[in-house]
C-alpha positions as CSV (number, residue, x, y, z in Angstrom):
1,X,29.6,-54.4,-38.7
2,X,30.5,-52.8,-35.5
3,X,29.3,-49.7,-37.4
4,X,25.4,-50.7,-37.9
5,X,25.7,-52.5,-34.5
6,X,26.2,-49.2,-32.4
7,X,24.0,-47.1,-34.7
8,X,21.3,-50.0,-33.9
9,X,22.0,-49.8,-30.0
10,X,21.8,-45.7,-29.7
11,X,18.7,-45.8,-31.7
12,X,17.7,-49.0,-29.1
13,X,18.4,-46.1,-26.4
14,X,16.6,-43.5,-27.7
15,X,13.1,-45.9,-28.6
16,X,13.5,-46.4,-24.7
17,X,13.9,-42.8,-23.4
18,X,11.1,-41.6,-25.4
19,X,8.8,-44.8,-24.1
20,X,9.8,-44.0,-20.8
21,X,8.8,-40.0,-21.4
22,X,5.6,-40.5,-22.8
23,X,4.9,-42.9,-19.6
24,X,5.7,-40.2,-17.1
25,X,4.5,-37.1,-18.6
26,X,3.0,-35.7,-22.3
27,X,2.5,-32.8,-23.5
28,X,-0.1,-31.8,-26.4
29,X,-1.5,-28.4,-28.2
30,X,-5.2,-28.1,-28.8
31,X,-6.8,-25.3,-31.4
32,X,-10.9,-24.9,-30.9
33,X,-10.8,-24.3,-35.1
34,X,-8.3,-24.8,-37.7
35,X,-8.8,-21.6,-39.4
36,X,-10.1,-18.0,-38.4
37,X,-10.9,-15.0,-40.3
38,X,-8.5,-12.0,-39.4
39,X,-9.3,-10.6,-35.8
40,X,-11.4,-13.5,-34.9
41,X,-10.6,-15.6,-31.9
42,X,-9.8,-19.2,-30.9
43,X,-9.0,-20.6,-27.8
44,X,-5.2,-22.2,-27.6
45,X,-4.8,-25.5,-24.8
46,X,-2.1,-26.8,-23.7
47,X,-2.6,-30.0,-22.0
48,X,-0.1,-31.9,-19.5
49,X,-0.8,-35.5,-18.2
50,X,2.2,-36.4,-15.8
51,X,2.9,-39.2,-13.4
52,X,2.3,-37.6,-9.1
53,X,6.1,-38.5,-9.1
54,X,7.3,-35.9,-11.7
55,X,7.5,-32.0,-10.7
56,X,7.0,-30.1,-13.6
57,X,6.7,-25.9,-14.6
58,X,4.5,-24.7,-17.5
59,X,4.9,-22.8,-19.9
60,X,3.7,-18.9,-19.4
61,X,3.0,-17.3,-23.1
62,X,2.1,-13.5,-22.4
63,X,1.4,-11.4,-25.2
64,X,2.7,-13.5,-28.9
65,X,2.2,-17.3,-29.6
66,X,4.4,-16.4,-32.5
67,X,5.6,-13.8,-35.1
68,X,1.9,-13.8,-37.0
69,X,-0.5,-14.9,-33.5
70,X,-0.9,-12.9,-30.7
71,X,-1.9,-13.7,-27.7
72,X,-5.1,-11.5,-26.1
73,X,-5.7,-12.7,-22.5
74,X,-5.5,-16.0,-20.1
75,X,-8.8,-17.8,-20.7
76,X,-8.3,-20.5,-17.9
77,X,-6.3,-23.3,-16.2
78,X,-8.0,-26.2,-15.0
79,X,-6.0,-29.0,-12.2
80,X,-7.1,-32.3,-11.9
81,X,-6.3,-35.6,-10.4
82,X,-6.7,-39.1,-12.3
83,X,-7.7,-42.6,-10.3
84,X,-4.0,-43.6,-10.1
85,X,-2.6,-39.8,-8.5
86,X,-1.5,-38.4,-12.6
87,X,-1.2,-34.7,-13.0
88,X,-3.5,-33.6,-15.9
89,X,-3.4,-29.8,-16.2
90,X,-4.8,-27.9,-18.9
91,X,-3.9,-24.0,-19.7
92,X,-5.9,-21.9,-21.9
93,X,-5.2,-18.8,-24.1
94,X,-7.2,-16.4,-26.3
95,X,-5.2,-16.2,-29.7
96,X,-6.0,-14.2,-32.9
97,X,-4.3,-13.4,-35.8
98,X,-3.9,-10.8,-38.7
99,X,-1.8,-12.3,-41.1
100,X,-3.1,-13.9,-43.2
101,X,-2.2,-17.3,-44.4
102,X,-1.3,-20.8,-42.9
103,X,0.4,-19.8,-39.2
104,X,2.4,-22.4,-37.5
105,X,2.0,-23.0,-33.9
106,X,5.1,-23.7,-32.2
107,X,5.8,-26.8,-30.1
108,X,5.0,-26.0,-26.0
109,X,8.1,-26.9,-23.5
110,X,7.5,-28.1,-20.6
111,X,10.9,-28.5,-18.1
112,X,10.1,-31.2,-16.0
113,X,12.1,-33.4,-12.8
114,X,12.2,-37.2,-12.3
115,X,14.5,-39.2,-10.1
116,X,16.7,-35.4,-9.8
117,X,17.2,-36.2,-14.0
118,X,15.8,-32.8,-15.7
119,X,14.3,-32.8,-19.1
120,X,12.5,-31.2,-21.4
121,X,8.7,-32.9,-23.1
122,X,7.9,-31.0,-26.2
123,X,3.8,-30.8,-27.6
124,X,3.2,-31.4,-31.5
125,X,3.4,-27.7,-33.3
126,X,0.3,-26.8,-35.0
127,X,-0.7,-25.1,-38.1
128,X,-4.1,-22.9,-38.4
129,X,-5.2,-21.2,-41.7
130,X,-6.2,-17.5,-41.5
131,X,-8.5,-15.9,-44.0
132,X,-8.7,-12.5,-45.2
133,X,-12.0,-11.1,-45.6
134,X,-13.1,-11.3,-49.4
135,X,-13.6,-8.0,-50.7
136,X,-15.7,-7.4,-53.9
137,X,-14.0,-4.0,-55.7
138,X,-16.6,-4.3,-58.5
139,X,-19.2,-2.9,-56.2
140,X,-19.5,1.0,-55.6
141,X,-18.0,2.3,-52.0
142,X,-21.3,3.1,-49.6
143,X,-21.2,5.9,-47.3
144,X,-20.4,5.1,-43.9
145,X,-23.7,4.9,-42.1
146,X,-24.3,7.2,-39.0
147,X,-24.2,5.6,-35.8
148,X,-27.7,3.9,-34.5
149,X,-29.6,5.9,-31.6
150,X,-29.9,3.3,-29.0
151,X,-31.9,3.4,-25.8
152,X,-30.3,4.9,-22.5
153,X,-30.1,2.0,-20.0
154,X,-30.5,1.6,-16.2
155,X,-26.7,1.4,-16.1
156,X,-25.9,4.2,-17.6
157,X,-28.6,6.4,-15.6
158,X,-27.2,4.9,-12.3
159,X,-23.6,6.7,-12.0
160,X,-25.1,10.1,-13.3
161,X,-27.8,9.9,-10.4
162,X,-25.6,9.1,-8.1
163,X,-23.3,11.8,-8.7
164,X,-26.5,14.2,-8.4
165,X,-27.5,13.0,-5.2
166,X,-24.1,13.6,-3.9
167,X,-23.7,17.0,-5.2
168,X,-26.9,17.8,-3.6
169,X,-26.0,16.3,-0.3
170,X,-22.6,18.3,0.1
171,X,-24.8,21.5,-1.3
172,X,-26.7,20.6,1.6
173,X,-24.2,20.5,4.0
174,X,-22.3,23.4,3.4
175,X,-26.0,25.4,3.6
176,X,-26.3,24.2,7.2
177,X,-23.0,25.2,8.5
178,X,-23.2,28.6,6.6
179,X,-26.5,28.7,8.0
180,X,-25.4,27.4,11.4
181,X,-22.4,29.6,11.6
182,X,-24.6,32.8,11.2
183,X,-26.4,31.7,13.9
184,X,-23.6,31.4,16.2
185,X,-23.0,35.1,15.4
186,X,-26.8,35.9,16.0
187,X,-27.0,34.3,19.2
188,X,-23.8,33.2,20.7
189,X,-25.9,31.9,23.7
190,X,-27.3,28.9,21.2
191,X,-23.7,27.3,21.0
192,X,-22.1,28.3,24.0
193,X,-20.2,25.9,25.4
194,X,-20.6,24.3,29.0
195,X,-18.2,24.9,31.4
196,X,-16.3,22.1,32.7
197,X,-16.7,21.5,36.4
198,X,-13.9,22.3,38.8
199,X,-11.1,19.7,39.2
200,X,-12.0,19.3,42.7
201,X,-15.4,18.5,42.7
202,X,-14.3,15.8,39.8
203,X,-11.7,14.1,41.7
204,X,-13.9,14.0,45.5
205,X,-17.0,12.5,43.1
206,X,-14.4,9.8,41.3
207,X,-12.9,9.1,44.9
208,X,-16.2,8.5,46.4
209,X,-17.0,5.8,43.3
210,X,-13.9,4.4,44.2
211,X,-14.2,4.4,47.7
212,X,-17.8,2.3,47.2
213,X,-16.4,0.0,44.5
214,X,-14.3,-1.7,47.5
215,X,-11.9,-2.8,44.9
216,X,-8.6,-4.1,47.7
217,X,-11.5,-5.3,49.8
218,X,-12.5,-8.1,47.2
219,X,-8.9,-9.1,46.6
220,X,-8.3,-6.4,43.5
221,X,-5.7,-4.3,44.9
222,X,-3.6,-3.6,41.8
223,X,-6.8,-2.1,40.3
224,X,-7.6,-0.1,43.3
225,X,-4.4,2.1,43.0
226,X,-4.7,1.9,39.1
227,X,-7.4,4.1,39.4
228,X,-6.7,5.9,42.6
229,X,-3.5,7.1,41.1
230,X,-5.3,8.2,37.8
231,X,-7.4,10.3,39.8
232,X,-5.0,12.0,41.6
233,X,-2.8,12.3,38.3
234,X,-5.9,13.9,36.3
235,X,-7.0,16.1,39.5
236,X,-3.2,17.2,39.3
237,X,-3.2,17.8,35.4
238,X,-6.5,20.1,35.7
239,X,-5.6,21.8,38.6
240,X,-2.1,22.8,38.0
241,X,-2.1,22.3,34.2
242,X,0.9,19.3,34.8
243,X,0.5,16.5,32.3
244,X,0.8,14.2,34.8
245,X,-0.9,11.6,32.9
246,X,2.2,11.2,31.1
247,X,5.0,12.1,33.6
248,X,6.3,9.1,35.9
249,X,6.4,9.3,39.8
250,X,9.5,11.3,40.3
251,X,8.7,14.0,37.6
252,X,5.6,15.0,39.4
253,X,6.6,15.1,42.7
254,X,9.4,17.3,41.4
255,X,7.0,19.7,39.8
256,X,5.0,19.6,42.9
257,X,8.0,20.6,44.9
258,X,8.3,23.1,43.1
259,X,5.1,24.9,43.3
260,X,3.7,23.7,46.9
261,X,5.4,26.2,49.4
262,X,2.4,26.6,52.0
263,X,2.4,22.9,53.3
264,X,4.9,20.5,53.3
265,X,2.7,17.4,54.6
266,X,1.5,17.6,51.2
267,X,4.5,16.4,49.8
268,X,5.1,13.4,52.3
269,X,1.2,12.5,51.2
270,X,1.6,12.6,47.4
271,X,5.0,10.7,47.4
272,X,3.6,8.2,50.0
273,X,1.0,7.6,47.6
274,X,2.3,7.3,44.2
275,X,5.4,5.4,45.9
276,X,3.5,2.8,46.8
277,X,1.5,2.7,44.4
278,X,4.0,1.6,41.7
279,X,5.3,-1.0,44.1
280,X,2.1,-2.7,44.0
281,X,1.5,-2.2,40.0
282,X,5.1,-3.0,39.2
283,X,6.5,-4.9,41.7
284,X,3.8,-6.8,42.9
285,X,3.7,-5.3,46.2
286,X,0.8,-6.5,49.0
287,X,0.1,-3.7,51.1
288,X,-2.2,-4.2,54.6
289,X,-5.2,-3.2,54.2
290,X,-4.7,-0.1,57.0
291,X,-2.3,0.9,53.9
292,X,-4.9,1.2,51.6
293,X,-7.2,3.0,53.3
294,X,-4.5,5.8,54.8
295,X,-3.9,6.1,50.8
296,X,-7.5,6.7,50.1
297,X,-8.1,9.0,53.0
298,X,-4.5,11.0,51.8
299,X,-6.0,11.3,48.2
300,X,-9.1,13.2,49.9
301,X,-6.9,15.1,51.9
302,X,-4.9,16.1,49.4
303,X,-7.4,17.6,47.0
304,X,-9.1,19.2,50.1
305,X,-5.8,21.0,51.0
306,X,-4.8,21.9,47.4
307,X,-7.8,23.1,45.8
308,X,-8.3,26.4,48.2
309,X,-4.5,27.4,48.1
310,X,-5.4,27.3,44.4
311,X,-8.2,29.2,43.8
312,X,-6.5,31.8,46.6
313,X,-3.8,32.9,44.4
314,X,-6.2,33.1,41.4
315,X,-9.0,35.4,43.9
316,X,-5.4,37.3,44.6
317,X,-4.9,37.4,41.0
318,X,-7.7,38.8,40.1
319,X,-8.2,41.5,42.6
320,X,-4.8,42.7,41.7
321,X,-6.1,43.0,38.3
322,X,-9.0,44.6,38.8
323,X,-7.2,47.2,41.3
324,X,-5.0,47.5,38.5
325,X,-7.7,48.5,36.2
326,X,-9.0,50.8,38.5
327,X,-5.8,52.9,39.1
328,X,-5.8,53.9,35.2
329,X,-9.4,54.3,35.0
330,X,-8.7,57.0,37.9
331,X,-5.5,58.2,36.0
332,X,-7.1,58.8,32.6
């Protein structure tokens, strides 16, 4: 007796877990045909309805459904919400086959979560019927037929005229730099390139722009010796070939040291001015405004003073070079 009575109660138990399963989530297979002939195509579903509450992972199927069905691309998955918040998710599958004979579909799992319990809902397995192709041997073997002359398209025309216009642009442009190149050598005078002005005259015209802008007047005084001090850094870099663009205060004046050996003032003036400068950009310095314009008037002076000594030495240069060349003109 106590025998039937527990066999009765697990079987009790497991009515209830599978009522309760099919309330919170259900899993079915869907074939678009029962049958196929060999190679054909059908489309393979596999639909979810779950409760909101329930997290859930499908199944992925990649290249086989089973030994005899393969699996030829994803078709489509499709997420939707019911009136009372249920999950229904359908995935879909291109499947063919080329066995033939009646091919089962296995059951679909689906590993699902509820209340942190985690179990596994199982679909209904399938079966589809696939047909061989019914071959009559009592007729005679035709000769393969020879492949139909079809019309060229648009499409086809597109790519192959595109690829000719392209040749015949780059044709084209290596014609006009051939052709420009023996130009060059024809007339050098057609491509000659203009001479840059002299760093002086650069740096006076950017200080007078400056000097009109009236930058510190107007309360922009960082600005003001932004751009002062890039003038005097690029006047430096063209005049003595110095990058002082990307040097800091201390490395220039060093260099400067260096090379200034006619007027020591000049020193004092480019250290007074790059000095404060950074104070003001980095330190947030506020300089009077008799500061600002001794620092204006300094840049001026300092091209002014520095520009003759250099062009000097390269007048001195030269006539040493071209006494030079005179003395073994004489020689020979």
């Amino acid at each position: 007796m106590k025998h039937w009575f527990r066999h009765i109660l697990t079987l009790c138990l497991l009515l209830t877990v599978l009522v309760l399963q099919a309330q919170i989530i259900s899993v079915q297979s869907k074939l678009s045909s029962d049958s196929l002939m060999i190679g054909d195509q059908v489309l393979f579903t596999i639909h979810v309805e779950a409760a909101w509450e329930v997290a859930f992972i499908m199944p992925v199927l990649t290249d086989t459904l089973s030994r005899e069905l393969e699996v030829l691309a994803p078709y489509g998955a499709d997420t939707s919400r019911t009136e009372d918040g249920s999950w229904v998710i359908d995935h879909s599958y291109i499947v063919t086959g080329f066995e033939p004979g009646l091919q089962m579909v296995p059951s679909q799992r689906v590993i699902y979560t509820f209340n942190s319990i985690r179990d596994t809902a199982l679909s209904m397995p399938l079966m589809i019927q696939v047909y061989a192709p019914v071959v009559d041997t009592s007729q005679q073997i035709k000769p393969i037929k020879p492949p139909l002359n079809t019309p060229i398209s648009i499409k086809e025309v597109i790519p192959w005229a595109a690829l000719g216009i392209l040749v015949w642009l780059t044709a084209t442009l290596i014609y006009a730099l051939i052709w420009m190149y023996r130009q060059k050598r024809r007339d050098p005078e057609i491509f000659s390139i203009k001479p840059l002005e002299p760093a002086h005259i650069v740096a006076f015209r950017d200080l007078d722009s400056l000097k009109y802008k009236k930058l510190w007047e107007s309360g922009q005084v960082k600005l003001f010796y932004t751009q002062l001090t890039e003038i005097t850094r690029r006047y430096i870099e063209r005049q003595y070939g110095v990058p002082a663009l990307e040097r800091t205060t201390h490395e220039i004046l060093e260099a400067f040291r260096v090379s200034n050996t006619e007027d020591p003032l000049l020193d004092d003036i480019l250290r007074d001015l790059l000095e404060l400068a950074d104070l003001v950009k980095f330190a947030k310095e506020d300089p009077l405004p008799m500061d600002n314009q001794t620092n204006l008037n300094n840049a001026y002076l300092f091209v002014q003073k520095t520009f003759p000594m250099f062009y000097e030495d390269k007048i001195e240069d030269m006539d040493k070079a071209e006494i030079k060349n005179k003395e073994e003109e004489d020689n020979e």
